[in-house]
C-alpha positions as CSV (number, residue, x, y, z in Angstrom):
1,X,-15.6,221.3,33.8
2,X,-12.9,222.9,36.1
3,X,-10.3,220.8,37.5
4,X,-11.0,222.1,41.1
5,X,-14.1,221.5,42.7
6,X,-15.4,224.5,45.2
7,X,-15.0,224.0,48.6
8,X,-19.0,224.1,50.6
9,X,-19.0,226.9,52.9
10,X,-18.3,225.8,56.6
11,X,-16.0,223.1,55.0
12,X,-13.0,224.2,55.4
13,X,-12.1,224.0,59.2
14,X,-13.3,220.3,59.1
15,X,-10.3,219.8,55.7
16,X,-7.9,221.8,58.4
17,X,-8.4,219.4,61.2
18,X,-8.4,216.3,59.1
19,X,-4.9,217.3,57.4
20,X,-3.5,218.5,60.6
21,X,-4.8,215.6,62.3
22,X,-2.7,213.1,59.5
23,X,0.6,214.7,61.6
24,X,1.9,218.2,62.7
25,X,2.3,220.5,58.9
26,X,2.9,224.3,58.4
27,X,0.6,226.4,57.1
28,X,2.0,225.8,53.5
29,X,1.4,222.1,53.9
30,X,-1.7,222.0,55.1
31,X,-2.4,223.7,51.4
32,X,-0.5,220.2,49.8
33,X,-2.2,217.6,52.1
34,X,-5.5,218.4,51.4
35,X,-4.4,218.8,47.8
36,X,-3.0,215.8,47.7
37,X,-5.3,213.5,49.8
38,X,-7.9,215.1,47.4
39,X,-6.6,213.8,44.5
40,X,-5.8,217.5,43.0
41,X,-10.0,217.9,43.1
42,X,-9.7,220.8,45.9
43,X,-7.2,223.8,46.2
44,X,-7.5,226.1,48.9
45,X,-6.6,229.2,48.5
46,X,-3.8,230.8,51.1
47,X,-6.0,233.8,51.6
48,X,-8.5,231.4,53.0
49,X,-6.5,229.2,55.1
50,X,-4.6,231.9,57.1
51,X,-7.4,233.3,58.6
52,X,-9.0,229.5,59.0
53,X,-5.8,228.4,61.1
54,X,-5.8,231.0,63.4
55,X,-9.4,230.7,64.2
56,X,-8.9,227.8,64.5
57,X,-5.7,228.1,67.3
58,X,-7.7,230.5,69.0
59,X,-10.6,228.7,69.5
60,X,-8.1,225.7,70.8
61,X,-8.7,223.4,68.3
62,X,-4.9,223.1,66.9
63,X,-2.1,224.3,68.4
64,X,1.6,226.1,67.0
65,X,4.9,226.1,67.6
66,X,8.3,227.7,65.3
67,X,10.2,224.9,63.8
68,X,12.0,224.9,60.6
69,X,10.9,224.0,57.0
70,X,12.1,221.3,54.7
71,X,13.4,224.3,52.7
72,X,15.4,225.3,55.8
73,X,12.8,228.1,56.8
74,X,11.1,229.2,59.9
75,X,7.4,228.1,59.8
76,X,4.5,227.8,62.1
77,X,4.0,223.8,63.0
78,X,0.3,223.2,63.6
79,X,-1.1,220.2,65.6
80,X,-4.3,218.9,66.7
81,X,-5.5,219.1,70.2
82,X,-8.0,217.4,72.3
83,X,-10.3,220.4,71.6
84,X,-9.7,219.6,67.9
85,X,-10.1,215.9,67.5
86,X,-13.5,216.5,69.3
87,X,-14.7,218.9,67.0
88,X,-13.2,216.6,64.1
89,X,-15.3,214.1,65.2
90,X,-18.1,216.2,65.7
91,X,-18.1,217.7,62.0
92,X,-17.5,214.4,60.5
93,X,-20.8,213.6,62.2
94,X,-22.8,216.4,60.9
95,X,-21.2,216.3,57.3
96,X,-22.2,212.5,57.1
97,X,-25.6,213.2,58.1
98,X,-26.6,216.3,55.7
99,X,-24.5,214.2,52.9
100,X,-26.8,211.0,53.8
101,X,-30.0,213.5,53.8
102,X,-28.8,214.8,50.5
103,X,-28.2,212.1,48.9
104,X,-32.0,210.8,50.2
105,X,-33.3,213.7,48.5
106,X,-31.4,213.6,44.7
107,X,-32.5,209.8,44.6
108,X,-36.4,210.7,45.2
109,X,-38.5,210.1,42.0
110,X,-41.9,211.4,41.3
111,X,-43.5,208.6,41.9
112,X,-42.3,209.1,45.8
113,X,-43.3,212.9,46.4
């Protein structure tokens, strides 16, 4: 079995908000929070998560601002905004419920159809 798990489709914005919402993180360390906070089970891919940050900042859910890296580089500092902690809360919603009504489902035996 592969180390990394496969992220659902539609997942991702929701793993954006959550990391960016643990405190403001570059682009770059948005990749190593969720990494981390996964416990190494998901990897995101940069090609991925470029485009997902700036939909993301245009639709107003996170904002950016220049500041410099650990590393002593420029990067792009996102944050959460209002917009953003909404739709956080939102997703977290919805991705409880399907889990719940998955979950529902794989436990069904036979005897219950």
């Amino acid at each position: 079995m592969s180390k990394q798990l496969d992220i659902l489709q539609g997942t991702l914005d929701m793993l954006i908000l959550k990391a960016v919402s643990l405190g403001p993180l570059h682009g770059y360390g948005v990749l190593l929070r969720i990494q981390q906070i996964s416990g190494d089970q998901l990897e995101i891919q940069q090609g991925s998560l470029y485009p997902a940050l700036y939909r993301l900042e245009h639709q107003g859910a996170i904002a950016s601002e220049w500041g410099e890296s650990e590393n002593n580089r420029r990067a792009k500092y996102y944050r959460l905004t209002a917009t953003g902690r909404a739709q956080l809360r939102s997703e977290t919603e919805k991705w409880n419920r399907m889990s719940n009504v998955i979950a529902g489902i794989l436990k069904t035996s036979p005897g219950e159809v």
